[in-house]
N, C-alpha and C positions, 0 to 999 in steps of 0.2 A: 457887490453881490448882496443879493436879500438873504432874507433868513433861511428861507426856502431852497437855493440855493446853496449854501454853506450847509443844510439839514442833507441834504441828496450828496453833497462833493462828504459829508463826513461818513456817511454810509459807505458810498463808495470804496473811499478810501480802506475803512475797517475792514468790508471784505474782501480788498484787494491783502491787505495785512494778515485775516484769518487761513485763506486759500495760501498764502505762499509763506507759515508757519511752518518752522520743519516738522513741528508736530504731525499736520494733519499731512505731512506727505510720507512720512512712515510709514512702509511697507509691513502688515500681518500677514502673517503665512497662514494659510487656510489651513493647511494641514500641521500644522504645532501641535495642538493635540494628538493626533496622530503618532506623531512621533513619538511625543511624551510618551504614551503607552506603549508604543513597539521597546521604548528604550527598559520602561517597567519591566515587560514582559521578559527582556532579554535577562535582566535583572533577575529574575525568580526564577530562569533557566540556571545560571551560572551558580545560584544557591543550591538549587536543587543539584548540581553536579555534585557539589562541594558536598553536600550530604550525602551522599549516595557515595562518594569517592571514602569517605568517614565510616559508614555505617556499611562497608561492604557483607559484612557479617549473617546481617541478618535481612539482606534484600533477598526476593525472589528473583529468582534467574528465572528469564523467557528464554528457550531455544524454540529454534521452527524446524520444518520441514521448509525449505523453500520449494517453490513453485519447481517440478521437476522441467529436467532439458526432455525433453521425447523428441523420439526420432521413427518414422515409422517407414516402414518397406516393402514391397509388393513383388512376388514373383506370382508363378503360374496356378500355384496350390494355395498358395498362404499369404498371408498376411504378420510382416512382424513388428511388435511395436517395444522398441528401447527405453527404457527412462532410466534419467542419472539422479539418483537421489541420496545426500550426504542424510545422516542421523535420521532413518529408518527403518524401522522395527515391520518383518516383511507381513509379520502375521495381523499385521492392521491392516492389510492391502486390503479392501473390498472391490471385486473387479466382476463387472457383469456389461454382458452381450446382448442389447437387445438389437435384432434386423441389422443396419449399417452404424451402430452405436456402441464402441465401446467404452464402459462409465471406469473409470478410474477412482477410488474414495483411497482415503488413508486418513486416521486418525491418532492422535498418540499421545498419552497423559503419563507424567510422571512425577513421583515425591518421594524426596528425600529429606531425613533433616539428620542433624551431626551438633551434637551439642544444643547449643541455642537458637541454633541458623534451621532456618528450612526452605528447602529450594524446592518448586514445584514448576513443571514445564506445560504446554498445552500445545500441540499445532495440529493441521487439518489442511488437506487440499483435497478437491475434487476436479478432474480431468473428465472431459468428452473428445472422445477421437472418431470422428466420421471416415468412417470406409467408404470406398467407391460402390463396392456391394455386397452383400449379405452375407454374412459369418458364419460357421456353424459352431456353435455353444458348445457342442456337445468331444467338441475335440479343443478345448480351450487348453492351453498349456500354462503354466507359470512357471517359472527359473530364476533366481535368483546367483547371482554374482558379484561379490561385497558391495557396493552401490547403487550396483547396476540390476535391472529388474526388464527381464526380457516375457515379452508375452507374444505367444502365435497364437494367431487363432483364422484355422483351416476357410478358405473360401467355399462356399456350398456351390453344391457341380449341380450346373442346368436340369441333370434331372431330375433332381431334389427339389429345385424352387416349383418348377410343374406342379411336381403332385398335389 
């Protein structure tokens, strides 16, 4: 064998050596990072619980209005529209008729404080209820019934829409 030879078979050789190192056949996860953070983040959830489970005293309390159930009804005269609403306050209700459009608003803020502590709440929802046809405003009813919040509002008669 020349030198040349023995120069080309030593190459070879080394990077048959390099390539099947278990080094270089070690599997990186692309996404390590990744994780690493999600695992962080989880981490300054679980503190934050922990603080908050300590310090109940003086956290603000969120309550909502959740999104109401509505349920709506159709006979010959009328139109009735349901809603089931836990913790609210009825005289936030803002309700307006415009054409086939009834708007639903509710707002509600509240603070309290008791020693040291102060608890303040905020919710809000707004509703659109599409009717098949045109309402009359002017006979809008509202009723309320401990959760429950009942609204008619009169169909307008053919010869009302004419004019």
């Amino acid at each position: 064998m020349t030198v040349r030879h023995k120069t080309l078979t030593f190459i070879l050789l080394l990077g048959l050596y390099i390539i099947s190192s278990p080094a270089s056949l070690a599997y990186t996860d692309p996404f390590a990072t990744i994780h690493e953070h999600f695992a962080q983040v989880d981490q300054h959830f679980v503190q934050v619980r922990e603080s908050m489970r300590k310090n109940q005293a003086a956290m603000t309390t969120i309550t909502s209005i959740s999104s109401p159930n509505i349920q709506t009804t159709e006979d010959e005269t009328k139109y009735t529209v349901k809603m089931t609403m836990a913790n609210l306050d009825q005289n936030s209700l803002d309700i307006q008729l415009e054409n086939k459009t009834l708007k639903i608003k509710a707002e509600q803020k509240t603070e309290t404080q008791t020693g040291n502590s102060k608890s303040a709440s905020y919710s809000a929802f707004a509703k659109s209820v599409y009717l098949p046809q045109a309402g009359d405003s002017t006979g809008l009813d509202v009723q309320a019934e401990g959760e429950q919040v009942i609204i008619t509002v009169p169909k307008v008669v053919a010869a009302q829409v004419s004019q």
